[in-house]
N, C-alpha and C positions, 0 to 999 in steps of 0.2 A: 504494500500500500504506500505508494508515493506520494500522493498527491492529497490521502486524506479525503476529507469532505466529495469531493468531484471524484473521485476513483468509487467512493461507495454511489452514488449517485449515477456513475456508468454499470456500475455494477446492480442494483435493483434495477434501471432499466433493462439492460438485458436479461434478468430475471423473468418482466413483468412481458417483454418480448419470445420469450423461451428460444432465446440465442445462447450459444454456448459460453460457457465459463471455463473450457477446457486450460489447464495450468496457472489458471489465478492464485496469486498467495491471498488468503485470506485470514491468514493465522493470527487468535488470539481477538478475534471480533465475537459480538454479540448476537444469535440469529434465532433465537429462541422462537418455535411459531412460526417463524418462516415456510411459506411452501420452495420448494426446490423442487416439484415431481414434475417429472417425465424432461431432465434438463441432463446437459453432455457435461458432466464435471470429472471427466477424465484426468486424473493427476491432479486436481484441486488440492491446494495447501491449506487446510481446515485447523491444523494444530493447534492446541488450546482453547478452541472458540467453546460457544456455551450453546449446542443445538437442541436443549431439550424441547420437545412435544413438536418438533421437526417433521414436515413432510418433505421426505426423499424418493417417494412412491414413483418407479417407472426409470429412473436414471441411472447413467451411466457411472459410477464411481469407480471405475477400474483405476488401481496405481493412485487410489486418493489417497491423504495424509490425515488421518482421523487419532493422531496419538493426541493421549492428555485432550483429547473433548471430553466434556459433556455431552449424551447421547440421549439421557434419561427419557425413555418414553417417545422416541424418533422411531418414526416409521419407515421401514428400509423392506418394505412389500418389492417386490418382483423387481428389485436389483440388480447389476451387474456390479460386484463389488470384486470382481480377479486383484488380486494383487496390492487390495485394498491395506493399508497398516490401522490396525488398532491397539499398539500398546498402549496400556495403563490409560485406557477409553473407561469413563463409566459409561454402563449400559444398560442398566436395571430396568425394566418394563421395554425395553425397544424391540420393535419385530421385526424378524427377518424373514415373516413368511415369503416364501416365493424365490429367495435374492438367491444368485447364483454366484459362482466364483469362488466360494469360501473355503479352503483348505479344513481337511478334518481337525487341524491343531488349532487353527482357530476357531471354529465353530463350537469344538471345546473350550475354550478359554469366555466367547461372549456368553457361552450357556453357565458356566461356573460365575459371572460378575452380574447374571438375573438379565439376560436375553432371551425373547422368547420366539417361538417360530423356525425354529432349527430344528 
């Protein structure tokens, strides 16, 4: 985020346009309640941010960066999450029904921190 102000401002327009976010750092912002669904966030830089009760229903998340978020109760329905990172993610109420991509050591890991839909 360079520019602040006007870099979030190109950024929920393209949101509210469902144009790609593909390798935006977003890291360490506030997106609680946000919809995201059915968006290309391929390699998105999410670290730190606070996405609880988040809709991500439909979109691409492969090679995203979801360590240290908040996830709490984010809807990660019919997903492409390949390659996606969630260390030390909470995840408590968040569903994964449907989402694809997710290594067996991870899917154990968000089912042990209260993921559901695995």
């Amino acid at each position: 985020m360079r520019n602040g102000k006007n870099d979030i401002r190109r950024i929920l327009r393209k949101m509210e346009n469902h144009e790609s976010l593909a390798g935006v750092d977003l890291r360490n912002l506030y997106f609680s309640c946000m919809d995201f669904s059915n968006l290309d966030l391929r390699g998105v830089n999410f670290e730190g941010c606070r996405l609880t009760h988040a809709i991500m229903e439909g979109s691409n998340l492969s090679d995203a960066n979801l360590a240290n978020t908040n996830l709490m109760n984010t809807s990660f329905k019919n997903c492409d999450l390949s390659g996606a990172l969630f260390k030390d993610a909470v995840v408590g109420g968040a569903d994964f029904s449907g989402a694809r991509g997710l290594s067996s050591p991870v899917k154990e890991y968000l089912k042990s921190k209260g993921a559901t839909g695995l």
